[in-house]
C-alpha positions in Angstrom: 0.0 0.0 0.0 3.1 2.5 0.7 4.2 1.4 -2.6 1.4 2.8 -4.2 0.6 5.7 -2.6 4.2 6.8 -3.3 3.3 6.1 -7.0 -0.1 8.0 -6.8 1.8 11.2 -5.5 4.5 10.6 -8.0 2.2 10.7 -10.5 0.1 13.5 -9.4 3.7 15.5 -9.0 4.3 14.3 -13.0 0.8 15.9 -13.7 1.1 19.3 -11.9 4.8 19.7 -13.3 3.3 19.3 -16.9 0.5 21.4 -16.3 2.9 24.3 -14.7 4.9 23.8 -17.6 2.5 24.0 -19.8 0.6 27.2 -18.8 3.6 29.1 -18.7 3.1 30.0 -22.1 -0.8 31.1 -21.8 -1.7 32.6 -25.0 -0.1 29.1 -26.8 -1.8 27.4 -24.3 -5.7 29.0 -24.6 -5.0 29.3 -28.7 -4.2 25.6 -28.7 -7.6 24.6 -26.6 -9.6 27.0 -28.8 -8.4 25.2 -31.9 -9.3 21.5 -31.0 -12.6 22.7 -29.6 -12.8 24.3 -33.3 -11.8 21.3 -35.3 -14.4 19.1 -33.3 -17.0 21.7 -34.0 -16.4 21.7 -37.3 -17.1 17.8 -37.0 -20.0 17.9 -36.0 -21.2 20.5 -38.4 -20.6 17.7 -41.3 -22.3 15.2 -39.1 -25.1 17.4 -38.8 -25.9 18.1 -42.3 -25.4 14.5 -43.1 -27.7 13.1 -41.2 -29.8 16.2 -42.1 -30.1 15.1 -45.4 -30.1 11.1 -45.0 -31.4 10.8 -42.0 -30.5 7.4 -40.2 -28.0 5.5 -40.8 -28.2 2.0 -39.9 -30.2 2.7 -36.8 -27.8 6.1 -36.0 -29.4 9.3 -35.5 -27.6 12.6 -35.4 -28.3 12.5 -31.4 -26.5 8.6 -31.5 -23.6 10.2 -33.3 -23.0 13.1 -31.3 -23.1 11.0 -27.7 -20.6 8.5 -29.5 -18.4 11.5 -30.6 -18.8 13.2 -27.5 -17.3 10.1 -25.3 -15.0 9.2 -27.6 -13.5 12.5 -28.1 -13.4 12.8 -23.8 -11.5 9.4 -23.4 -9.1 10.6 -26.3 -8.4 14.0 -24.8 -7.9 12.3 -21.1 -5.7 9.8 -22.0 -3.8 12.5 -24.3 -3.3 14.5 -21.1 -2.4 12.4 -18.7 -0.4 9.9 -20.6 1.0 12.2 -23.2 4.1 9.6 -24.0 2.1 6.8 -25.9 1.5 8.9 -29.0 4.6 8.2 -30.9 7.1 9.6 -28.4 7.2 6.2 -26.6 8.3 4.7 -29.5 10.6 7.8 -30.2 11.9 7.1 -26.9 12.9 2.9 -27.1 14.0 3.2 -30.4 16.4 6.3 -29.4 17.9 4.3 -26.7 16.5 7.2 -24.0 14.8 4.3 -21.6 18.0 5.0 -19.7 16.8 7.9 -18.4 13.7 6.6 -17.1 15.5 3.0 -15.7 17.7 5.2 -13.2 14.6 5.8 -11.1 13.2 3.8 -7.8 9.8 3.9 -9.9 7.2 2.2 -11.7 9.4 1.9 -15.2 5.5 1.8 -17.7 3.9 4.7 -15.4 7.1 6.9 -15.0 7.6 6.4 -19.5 3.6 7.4 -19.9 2.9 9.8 -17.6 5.7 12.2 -18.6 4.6 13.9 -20.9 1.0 16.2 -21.6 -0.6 17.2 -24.5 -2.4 20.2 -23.9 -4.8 20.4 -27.3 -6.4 17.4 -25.8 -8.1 19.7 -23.5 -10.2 21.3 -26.1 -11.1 17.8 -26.5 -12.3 17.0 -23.1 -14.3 20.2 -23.1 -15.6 19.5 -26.3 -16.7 16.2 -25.6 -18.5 16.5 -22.2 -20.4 19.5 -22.9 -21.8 17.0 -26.3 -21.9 13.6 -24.6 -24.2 15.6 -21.5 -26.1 17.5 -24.1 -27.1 14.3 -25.9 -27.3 11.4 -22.7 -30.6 10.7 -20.9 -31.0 12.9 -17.6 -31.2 10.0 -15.2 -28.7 9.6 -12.5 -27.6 5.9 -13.9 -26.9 7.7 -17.4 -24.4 10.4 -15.6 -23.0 7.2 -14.0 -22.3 4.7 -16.7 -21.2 7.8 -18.8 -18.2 8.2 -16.2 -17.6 4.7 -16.3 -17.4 4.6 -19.9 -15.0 7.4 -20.3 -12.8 5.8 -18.2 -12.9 2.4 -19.6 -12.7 4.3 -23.3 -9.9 5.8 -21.9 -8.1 2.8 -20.2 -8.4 0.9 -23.2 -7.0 4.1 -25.6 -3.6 4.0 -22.8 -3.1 0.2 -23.1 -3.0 0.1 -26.9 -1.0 3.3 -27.0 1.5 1.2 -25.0 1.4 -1.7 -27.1 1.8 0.1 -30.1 4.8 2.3 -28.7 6.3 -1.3 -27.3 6.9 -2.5 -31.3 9.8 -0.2 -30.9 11.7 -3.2 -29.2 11.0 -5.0 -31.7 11.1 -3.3 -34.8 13.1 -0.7 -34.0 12.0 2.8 -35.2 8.3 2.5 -34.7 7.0 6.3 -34.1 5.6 6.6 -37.3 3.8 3.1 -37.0 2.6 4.0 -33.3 1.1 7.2 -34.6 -0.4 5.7 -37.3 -2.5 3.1 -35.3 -3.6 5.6 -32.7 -4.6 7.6 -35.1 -6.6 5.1 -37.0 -8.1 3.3 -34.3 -9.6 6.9 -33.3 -10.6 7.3 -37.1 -12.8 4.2 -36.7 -14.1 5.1 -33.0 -15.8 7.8 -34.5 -18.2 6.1 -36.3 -21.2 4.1 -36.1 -20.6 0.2 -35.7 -23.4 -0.5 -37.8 -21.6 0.2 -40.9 -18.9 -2.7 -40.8 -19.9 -6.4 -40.9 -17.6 -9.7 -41.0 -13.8 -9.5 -40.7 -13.8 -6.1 -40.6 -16.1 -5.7 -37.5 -14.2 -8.9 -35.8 -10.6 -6.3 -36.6 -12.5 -3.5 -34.9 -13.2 -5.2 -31.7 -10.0 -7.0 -31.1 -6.9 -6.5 -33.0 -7.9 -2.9 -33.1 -10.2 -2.2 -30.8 -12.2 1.2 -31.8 -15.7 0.0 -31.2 -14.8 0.0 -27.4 -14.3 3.3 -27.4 -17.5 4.9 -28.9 -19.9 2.6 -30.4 -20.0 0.5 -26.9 -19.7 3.0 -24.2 -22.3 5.1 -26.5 -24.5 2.1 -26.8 -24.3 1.6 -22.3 -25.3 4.8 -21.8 -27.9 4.6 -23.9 -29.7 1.4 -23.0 -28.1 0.9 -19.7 -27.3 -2.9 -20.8 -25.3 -4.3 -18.2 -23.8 -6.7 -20.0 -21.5 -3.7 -22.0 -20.2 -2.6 -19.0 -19.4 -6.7 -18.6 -17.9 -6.1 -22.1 -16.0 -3.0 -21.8 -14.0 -4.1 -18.4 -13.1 -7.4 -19.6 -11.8 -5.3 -22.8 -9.7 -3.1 -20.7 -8.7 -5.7 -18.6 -7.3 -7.9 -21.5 -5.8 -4.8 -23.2 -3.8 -3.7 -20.3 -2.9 -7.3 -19.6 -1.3 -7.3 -23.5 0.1 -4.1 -23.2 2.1 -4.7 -19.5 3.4 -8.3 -20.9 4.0 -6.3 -24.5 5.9 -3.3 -22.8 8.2 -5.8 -20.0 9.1 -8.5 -22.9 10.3 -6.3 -25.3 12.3 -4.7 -22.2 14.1 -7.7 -22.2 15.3 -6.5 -25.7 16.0 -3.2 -24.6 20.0 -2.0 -25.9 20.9 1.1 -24.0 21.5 4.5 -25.8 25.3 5.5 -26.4 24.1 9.1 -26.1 24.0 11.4 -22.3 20.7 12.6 -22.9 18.9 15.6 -20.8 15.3 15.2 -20.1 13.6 18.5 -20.4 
């Protein structure tokens, strides 16, 4: 237990440093908000006059969309904040033989590599997707709930393949673009309805690459209050954090150090 709660304020210290760092710079970091709030805007706006003029889509409505977008965007932005590292700079980071830096410390090796870096767009994300998501959910306390619980799970789930997709960088060496890439694309699929893909394509979705777990599902609990997808989305981010942990510590094992003295800024 003393091992963790040094962790927990290790962690929190991590987050507060970022965030200080961060906001030193506050006309970069109000402009960068502003713009993802923008872009996401601007997203919906197309959504809107699509279903405007089609109408459904495979049982999606513009309201279905919008919750879906709305808690995907949220887990995105969260695990973008918090765990900054997993988008391409873990990768950046193996591959660069900089691990070092990180190996010297009395701390948790995954959660000291994650959590030290934030992305601050991410926020306009968060604020984006929360004001959407609550606009759209049904006003019952159990909705508010499970929408929580779903973020978080989204969110969980976004982290662990982050980590497994940054981990290919012990075993292919430079990975960053790679990692990027499949973040990026598992996000591209989150964002839309699950209705539209059938066969392998819907099987890929939900386990190599798993994107439905992120929107569609969460989207879908909320919703209907089905217990059985909250049964489904913590066994997802179970597994995938169970991949991504045995991922991360065997390619460790492949680990060469960097030649380079590096300075962590």
């Amino acid at each position: 237990m003393n091992n963790l709660r040094a962790e927990w304020h290790f962690i929190k210290g991590l987050f507060a440093l970022n965030l200080a760092s961060a906001m030193e710079y506050r006309a970069s970091f109000w402009s960068q908000i502003f713009g993802m709030v923008l872009n996401n805007t601007i997203m919906l706006v197309f959504w809107f006059f699509f279903f405007d003029r089609f109408g459904a889509v495979r049982g999606y409505e513009f309201p279905d969309l919008s919750m879906l977008y709305g808690i995907a965007a949220t887990a995105f932005g969260l695990t973008m904040i918090l765990t900054g590292n997993i988008y391409s700079f873990m990768a950046y980071i193996i591959a660069q033989g900089r691990l070092d830096y990180y190996l010297v410390f009395p701390r948790n090796l995954l959660a000291h590599v994650i959590f030290s870096r934030m992305h601050i767009s991410p926020i306009g994300d968060v604020i984006f997707g929360l004001v959407l998501a609550f606009w759209f959910i049904p006003k019952t306390p159990a909705a508010f709930g499970l929408l929580a619980i779903g973020i978080i799970l989204a969110a969980l789930i976004i982290s662990a393949y982050g980590i497994i997709a940054g981990s290919l960088a012990f075993f292919w060496g430079n990975a960053q673009n790679a990692s990027q890439q499949m973040l990026g694309t598992m996000l591209t699929f989150s964002l839309y309805p699950d209705t539209l893909f059938r066969g392998a394509a819907r099987v890929l979705l939900t386990t190599v690459m798993p994107a439905f777990f992120i929107g569609a599902v969460p989207a879908r609990l909320v919703k209907t209050t089905e217990w059985a997808n909250l049964g489904v989305m913590v066994l997802a981010a179970a597994l995938s954090w169970i991949a991504a942990v045995a991922i991360f510590y065997g390619g460790l094992r492949r680990y060469e150090s960097g030649s380079a003295i590096n300075v962590n800024s």
